[in-house]
N, C-alpha and C positions, 0 to 999 in steps of 0.2 A: 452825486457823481463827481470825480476825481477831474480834476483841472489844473492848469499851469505848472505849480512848482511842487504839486502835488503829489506827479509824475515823477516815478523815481524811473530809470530806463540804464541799462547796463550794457556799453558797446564793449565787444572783446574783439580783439584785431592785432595781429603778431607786429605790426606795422602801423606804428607811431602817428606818420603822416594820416593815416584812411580814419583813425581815431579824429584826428583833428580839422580834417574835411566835414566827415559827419556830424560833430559838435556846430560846428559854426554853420551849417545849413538847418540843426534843428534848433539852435541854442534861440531863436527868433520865437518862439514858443513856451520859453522858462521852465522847461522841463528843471528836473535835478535829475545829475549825470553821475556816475560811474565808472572806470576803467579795470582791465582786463588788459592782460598782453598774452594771454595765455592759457589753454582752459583748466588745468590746476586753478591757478588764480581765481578765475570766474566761479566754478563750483565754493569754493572757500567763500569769496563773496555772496554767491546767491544761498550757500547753507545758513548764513550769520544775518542776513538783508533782505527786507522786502524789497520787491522789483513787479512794476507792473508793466515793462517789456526788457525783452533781450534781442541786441543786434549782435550776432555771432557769425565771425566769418569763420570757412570752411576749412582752409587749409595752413593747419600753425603745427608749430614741434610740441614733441609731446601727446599732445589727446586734440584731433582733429576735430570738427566743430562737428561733425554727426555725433562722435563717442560722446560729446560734452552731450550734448540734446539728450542722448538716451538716457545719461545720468543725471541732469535735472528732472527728469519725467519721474526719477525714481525716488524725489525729494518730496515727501508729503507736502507740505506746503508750497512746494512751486510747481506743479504739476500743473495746474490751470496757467501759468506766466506764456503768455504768445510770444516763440519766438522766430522771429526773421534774421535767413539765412544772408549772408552778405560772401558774396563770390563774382570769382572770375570767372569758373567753371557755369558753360550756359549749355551742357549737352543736356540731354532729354534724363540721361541714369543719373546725373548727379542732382537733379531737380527733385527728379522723382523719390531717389532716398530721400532728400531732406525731406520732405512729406513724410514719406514713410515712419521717419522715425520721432516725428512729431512738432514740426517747424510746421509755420502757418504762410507760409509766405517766401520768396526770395528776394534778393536788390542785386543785381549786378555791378561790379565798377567797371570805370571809374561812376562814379556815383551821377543823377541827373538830380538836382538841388530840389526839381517840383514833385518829381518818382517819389524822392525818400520822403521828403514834408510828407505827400497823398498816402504813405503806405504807413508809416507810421502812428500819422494821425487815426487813419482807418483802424488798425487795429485796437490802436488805443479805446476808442471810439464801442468797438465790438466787444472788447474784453471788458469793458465797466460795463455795459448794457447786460453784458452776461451775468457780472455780477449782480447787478439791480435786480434781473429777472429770476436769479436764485434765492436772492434775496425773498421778494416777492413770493417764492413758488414754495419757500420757508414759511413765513407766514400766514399764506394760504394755508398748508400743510396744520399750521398748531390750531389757528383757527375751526380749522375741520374737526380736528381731534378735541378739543374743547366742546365743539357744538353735537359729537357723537358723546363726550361722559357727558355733557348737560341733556340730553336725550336718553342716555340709558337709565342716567339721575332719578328724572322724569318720569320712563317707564318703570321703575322700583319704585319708586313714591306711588304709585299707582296701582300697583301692585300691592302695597302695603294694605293700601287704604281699601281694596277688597278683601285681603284677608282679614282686616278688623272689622268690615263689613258681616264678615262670615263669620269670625268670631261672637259676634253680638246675636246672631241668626241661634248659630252654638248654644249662647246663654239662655235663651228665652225655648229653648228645648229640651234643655239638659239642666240633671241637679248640679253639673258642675258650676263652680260660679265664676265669673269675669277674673277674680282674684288665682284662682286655681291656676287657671289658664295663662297669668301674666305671671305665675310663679315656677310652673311649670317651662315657661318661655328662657325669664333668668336664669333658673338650674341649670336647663339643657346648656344656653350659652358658656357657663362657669364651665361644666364640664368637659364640653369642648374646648376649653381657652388651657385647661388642665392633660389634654391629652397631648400637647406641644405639638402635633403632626397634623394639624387641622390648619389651613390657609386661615387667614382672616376673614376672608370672602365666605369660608366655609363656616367658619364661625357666626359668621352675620347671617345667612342664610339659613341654619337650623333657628334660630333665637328668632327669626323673622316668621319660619314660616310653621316651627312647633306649634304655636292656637292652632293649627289646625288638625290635629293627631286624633281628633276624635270626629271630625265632620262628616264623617257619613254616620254619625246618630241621627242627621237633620231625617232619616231614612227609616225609621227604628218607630214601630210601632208606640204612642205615647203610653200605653196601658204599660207596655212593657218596660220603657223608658224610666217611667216616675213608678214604678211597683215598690212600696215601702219593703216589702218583706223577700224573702230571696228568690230568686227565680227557677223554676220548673226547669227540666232538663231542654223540654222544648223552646222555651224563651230564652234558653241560654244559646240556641243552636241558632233564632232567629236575632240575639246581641252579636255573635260573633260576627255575623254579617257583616256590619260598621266598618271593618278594615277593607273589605275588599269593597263596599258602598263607597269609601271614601276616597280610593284611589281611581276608581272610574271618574267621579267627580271631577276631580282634577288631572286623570292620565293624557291628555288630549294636546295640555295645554308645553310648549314649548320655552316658554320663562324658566327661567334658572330659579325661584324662588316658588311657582308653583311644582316647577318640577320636583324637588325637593320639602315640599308639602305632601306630595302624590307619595313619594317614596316612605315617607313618617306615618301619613294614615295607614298605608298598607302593612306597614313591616314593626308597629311599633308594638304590638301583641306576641310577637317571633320569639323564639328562646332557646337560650344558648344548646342546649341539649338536645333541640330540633322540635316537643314536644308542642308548641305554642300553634298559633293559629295565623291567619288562614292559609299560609303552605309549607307548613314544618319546616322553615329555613333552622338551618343550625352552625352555628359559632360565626364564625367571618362570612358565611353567606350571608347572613344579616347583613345588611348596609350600617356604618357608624353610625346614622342617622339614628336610623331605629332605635340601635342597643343604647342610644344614647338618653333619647326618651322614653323607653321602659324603665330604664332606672329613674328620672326625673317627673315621671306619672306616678309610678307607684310611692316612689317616696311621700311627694306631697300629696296623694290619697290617702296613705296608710294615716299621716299626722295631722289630719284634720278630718271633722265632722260630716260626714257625709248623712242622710236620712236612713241608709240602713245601715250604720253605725257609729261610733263614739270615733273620737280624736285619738289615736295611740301616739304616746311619747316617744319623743324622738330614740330615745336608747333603745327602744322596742322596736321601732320601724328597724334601725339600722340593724338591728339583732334580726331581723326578718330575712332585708335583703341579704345579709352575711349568708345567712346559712342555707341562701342559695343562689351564690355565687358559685358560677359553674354548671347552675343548673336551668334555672331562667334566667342571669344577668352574665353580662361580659365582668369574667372574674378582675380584668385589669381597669374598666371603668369601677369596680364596687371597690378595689383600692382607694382610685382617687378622690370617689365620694367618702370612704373613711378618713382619708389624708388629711383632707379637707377641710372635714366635718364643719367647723367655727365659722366658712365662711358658705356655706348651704345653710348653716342653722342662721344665717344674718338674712339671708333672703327672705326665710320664712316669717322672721319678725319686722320686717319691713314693707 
């Protein structure tokens, strides 16, 4: 807190004498002083100077000590400066505007030596305590906000660690393997960091919560699950299941990273021409989410070894998804996985 000559204090008074009264009754205190004859003057002063009070008398040529008041209020940085009016005028309307227009205080002359020390002082006094307590009410303020991203930090780290949780549940159910699912994870991300209109936040959240695009398999009868050879019309009708199995699982939940899992199990089968499963969404009623790991599922299934078939090469896959762009995939994601290409085929060999 501010003390002695620390005190910068600005008297303005049309009258030479009342300036030099008031000096020598506060000057006992070491303030550091300023002068004004004028309130031109004084504004040009307080727009170029710190000031942590103003004595401003009422009645001068020119800009009278109310008009000065209005127009220091409208000074970004002196707005908070307490100023005390100094007058002859003791009627009730001339009190009462000074308040009004933003004065914290009057002094009447001729001046009382103890008045001015006590009033002065006092404000002094108020206005740093104000400032300390903003101070305060500042640091509070970051501290809080610090302690809610170290809590939300917290609740996402926690979040992760059940989806990896659930991802492992995934592996030991499905022929997919851990690998798939962390390839599938990077795709998805690249893709999204490729489509420039995705936040960061959104970017993190697909790459986070992609493992789980298949988690309502945990649901999916094991006969039919692990079946080497192709599936009956009827097992294919109780596979489809898995997307809407998987968004029940997680539709409950209000986290921004399950929620966004919920939305991937359910919609990542969807396609673009409406034909896909489980509710014929088609083109942009798919959620980005989705369109985004359909292309990032199928790619990394088509180019690698599954039990009921062989590895297809990458020229093949993509020759796959091309020519049906527009019809299961979003034709401007199957762009920028062709754009791309060199840097999806680097994921697959890492």
């Amino acid at each position: 807190m501010k003390s002695g000559s620390d005190i910068h204090i600005l008297i303005v008074d049309d009258v030479s004498e009342n300036i030099q009264v008031a000096l020598n009754i506060l000057k006992e205190d070491s303030y550091t002083f300023s002068f004004a004859s004028d309130g031109e003057e004084a504004l040009d002063l307080i727009s170029s100077q710190s000031f942590d009070l103003v004595l401003l008398d009422i009645m001068m040529p020119k800009i009278n000590g109310f008009d000065v008041c209005k127009q220091i209020k409208k000074i970004e940085q002196a707005q908070e400066i307490p100023i005390i009016f100094l007058t002859a005028k003791t009627d009730t309307d001339s009190i009462a505007k000074g308040f009004e227009v933003g004065g914290v205080d009057y002094i009447t002359k001729p001046f009382h030596a103890n008045e001015l020390l006590a009033r002065v002082n006092t404000h002094i006094e108020l206005s740093e305590s104000k400032k300390e307590l903003k101070k305060y009410a500042a640091e509070v303020e970051n501290k809080s906000k610090l302690q809610a991203i170290r809590l939300a930090n917290e609740i996402e780290e926690n979040q992760c660690e059940m989806i990896y949780i659930l991802m492992e549940v995934m592996e030991s159910t499905s022929d997919e393997t851990g690998q798939h699912i962390r390839r599938v994870a990077e795709t998805c991300k690249l893709l999204a960091q490729k489509t420039s209109y995705l936040s960061e936040e959104e970017v993190n959240s697909i790459f986070l919560a992609s493992p789980m695009h298949d988690i309502g398999k945990i649901a999916i009868p094991k006969e039919i699950l692990h079946k080497p050879g192709k599936l009956t019309d009827d097992e294919m009708i109780i596979m489809k299941t898995h997307a809407e199995k998987g968004a029940d699982l997680l539709k409950n939940s209000k986290r921004r990273l399950t929620t966004t899992a919920s939305i991937i199990a359910h919609q990542h089968h969807e396609k673009w021409d409406g034909s896909g499963y489980p509710r014929g969404l088609k083109g942009e009623e798919i959620h980005i989410f989705g369109r985004i790991v359909a292309i990032a599922d199928v790619f990394d299934a088509l180019t690698h070894k599954r039990q009921y078939k062989n590895a297809w090469s990458v020229d093949d896959a993509v020759a796959y998804i091309q020519s049906n762009s527009g019809s299961h995939f979003d034709p401007s994601l199957v762009k920028l996985l062709i754009d791309n290409l060199p840097e999806f085929e680097q994921i697959m060999k890492e």
